[in-house]
C-alpha positions in Angstrom: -36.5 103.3 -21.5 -34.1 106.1 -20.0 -36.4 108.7 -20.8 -38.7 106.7 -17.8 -36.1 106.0 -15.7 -35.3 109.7 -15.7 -38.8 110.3 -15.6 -39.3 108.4 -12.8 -36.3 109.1 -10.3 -37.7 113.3 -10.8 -40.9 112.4 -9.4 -40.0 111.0 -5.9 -37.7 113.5 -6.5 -34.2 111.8 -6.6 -31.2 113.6 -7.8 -28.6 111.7 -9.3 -26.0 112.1 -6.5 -28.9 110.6 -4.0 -29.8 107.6 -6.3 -26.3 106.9 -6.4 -25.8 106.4 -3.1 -28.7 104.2 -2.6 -27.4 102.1 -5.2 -23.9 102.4 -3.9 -22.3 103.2 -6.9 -20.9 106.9 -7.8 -22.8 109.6 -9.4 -20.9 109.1 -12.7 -22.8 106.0 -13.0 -26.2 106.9 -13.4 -24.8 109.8 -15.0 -23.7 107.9 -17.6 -26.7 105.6 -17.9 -29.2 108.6 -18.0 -27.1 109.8 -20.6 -26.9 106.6 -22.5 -23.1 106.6 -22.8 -23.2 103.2 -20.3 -25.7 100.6 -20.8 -27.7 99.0 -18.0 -28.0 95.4 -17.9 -31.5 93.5 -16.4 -30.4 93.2 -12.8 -28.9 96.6 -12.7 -32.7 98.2 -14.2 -34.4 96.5 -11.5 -31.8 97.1 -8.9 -32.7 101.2 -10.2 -36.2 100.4 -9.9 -36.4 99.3 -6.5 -34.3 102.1 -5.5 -36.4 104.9 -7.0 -39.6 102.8 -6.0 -40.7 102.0 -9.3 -42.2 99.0 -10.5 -40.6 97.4 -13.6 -43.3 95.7 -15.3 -44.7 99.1 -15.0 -42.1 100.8 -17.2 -41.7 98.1 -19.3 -45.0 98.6 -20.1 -44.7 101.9 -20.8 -42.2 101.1 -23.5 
């Protein structure tokens, strides 16, 4: 599932340092979760997928 998130942030294009302050959080934090050294929990995917306009029954699907 990172692999789409990732995936997905490069096409709007996003870097991490944007997303970050959309979400309000700091840079180390999607750091981190792209890296997989954090884990995300269900609130905080979708709260990434509104932020980089994705649908999240779409990447779920994807899985």
């Amino acid at each position: 599932m990172l692999r789409l998130l990732i995936t997905a942030r490069k096409q709007k294009p996003l870097t991490q340092v944007e997303l970050a302050q959309k979400l309000k959080k700091p840079q180390s934090f999607v750091s981190k979760y792209e890296l997989g050294e954090r884990r995300i929990d269900v609130i905080e995917f979708i709260t990434i997928c509104e932020a980089i306009s994705a649908d999240p029954c779409d990447i779920i699907r994807q899985l």
